[in-house]
C-alpha angles and dihedrals in degrees: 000000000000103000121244121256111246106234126208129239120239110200096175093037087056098059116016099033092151093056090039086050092049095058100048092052089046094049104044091044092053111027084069104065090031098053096035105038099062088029097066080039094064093036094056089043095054097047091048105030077226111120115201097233086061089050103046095040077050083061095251130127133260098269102258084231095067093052085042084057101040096048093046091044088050088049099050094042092052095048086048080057087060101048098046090054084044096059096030089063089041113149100018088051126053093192138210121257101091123093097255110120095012093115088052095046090048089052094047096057091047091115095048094055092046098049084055101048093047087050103049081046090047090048088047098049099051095044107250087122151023128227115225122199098246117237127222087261095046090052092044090046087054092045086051097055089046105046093043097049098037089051089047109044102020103023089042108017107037097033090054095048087056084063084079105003097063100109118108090252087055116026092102099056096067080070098044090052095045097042087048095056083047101066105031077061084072091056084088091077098083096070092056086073095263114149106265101231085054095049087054091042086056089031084065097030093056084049095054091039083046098056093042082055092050090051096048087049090052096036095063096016079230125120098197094081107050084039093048097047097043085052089050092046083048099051094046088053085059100044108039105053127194125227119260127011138267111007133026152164091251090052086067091046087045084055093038096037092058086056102077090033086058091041088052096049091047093047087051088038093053083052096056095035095124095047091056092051093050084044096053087037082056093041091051100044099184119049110227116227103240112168120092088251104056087040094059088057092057 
């Protein structure tokens, strides 16, 4: 007889799954530049007895194989998040990082990804901006953003809000949460020195992104797709550049053009609504008790 797997309890996650779910996005979204991004720096230091602030203030650039390292290191770390939520909710999740589910997801973004390839050809075509052949630095910097902010608000946010959001009536608010602390997160960009009608243009443009994201994770249960496709739409920010710089006309079609795309999933996503629920029932195994009153007989 194949023995049962003992499952944790979660106290917090119990009761104050929002809060619990809010940490873990902001965390894992932040520890990874802060850790790795000085770390590289004193390792590189170290090794060469060269600091970056001497270099840079010399009118050279940051050594590519610091950013190499700091982007890898990012990567990796983010997907060891993962895979800690994954097995301290063994047993009661089945997690996400298989394959299974990737082709639907896949299928099911098909209208994002082609939205965003017409448009960079569009923006191309016309003029508005210029395609750069990516460099090693500038792919691994795409793959970085969105590893690190998959992982943190799909693979970790939104999969823990399932835990408790996963009837028909709810299934999608686990995405709307998620998707609302992403992009708040953007808000930051102001003080940076960013024009401020740009920064709220992106600040509602990463919360519609981040929803469609969010759909996309509960639609197939996998978190390659959304992953994948995040990593692709960064890289192509950085390497198809618009002329000028702050506001512009393409910001508001970036905005617009999100809107039909997010109608379109929704509209896929309400017709498919109780195969999602039976799919999220199947990925948590064990329904956590989560009212006061079934909390005070644990």
């Amino acid at each position: 007889m194949e023995e049962s797997v003992k499952v944790r309890k979660h106290i917090l996650a119990d009761k104050v799954p929002l809060i619990i779910a809010i940490v873990m996005m902001l965390a894992a979204s932040m520890l990874p530049p802060i850790i790795f991004a000085d770390l590289t720096e004193r390792i590189y230091t170290l090794i060469t007895h060269k600091t970056i602030t001497d270099i840079v203030m010399a009118g050279g650039e940051v050594p590519k194989i610091v950013m190499y390292s700091y982007h890898i290191l990012s990567i990796i770390f983010s997907l060891i998040l993962l895979v800690i939520f994954e097995r301290w909710f063994k047993g009661e999740f089945e997690g996400s990082m298989s394959l299974k589910g990737f082709g639907v997801g896949m299928k099911y973004a098909l209208p994002v990804i082609l939205f965003w390839v017409i448009w960079y050809i569009i923006q191309i075509a016309i003029g508005t901006s210029i395609f750069y052949v990516p460099d090693l630095e500038t792919i691994l910097m795409g793959f970085r953003a969105g590893t690190v902010e998959e992982v943190a608000f799909r693979g970790l946010g939104v999969a823990l809000l399932l835990r408790k959001y996963k009837e028909k009536d709810t299934i999608v608010r686990p995405s709307l949460l998620a998707a609302g602390v992403f992009g708040l997160t953007h808000l930051v960009n102001i003080f940076s020195g960013d024009e401020v009608l740009a920064v709220l243009l992106q600040t509602v443009f990463a919360m519609m992104f981040g929803f469609i994201f969010g759909l996309i994770y509960t639609y197939c249960g996998n978190i390659w797709p959304p992953l994948i496709i995040h990593s692709l739409y960064d890289l192509a920010v950085f390497t198809i550049v618009g002329q000028g710089d702050g506001f512009s006309w393409t910001n508001i079609v970036d905005v617009l053009g999100t809107i039909p795309i997010m109608i379109l999933l929704i509209v896929f996503f309400k017709k498919d609504k109780d195969s999602v629920v039976k799919l999220w029932h199947e990925k948590w195994q064990n329904d956590p008790k989560i009212s006061d009153s079934e909390n005070s007989g644990n």
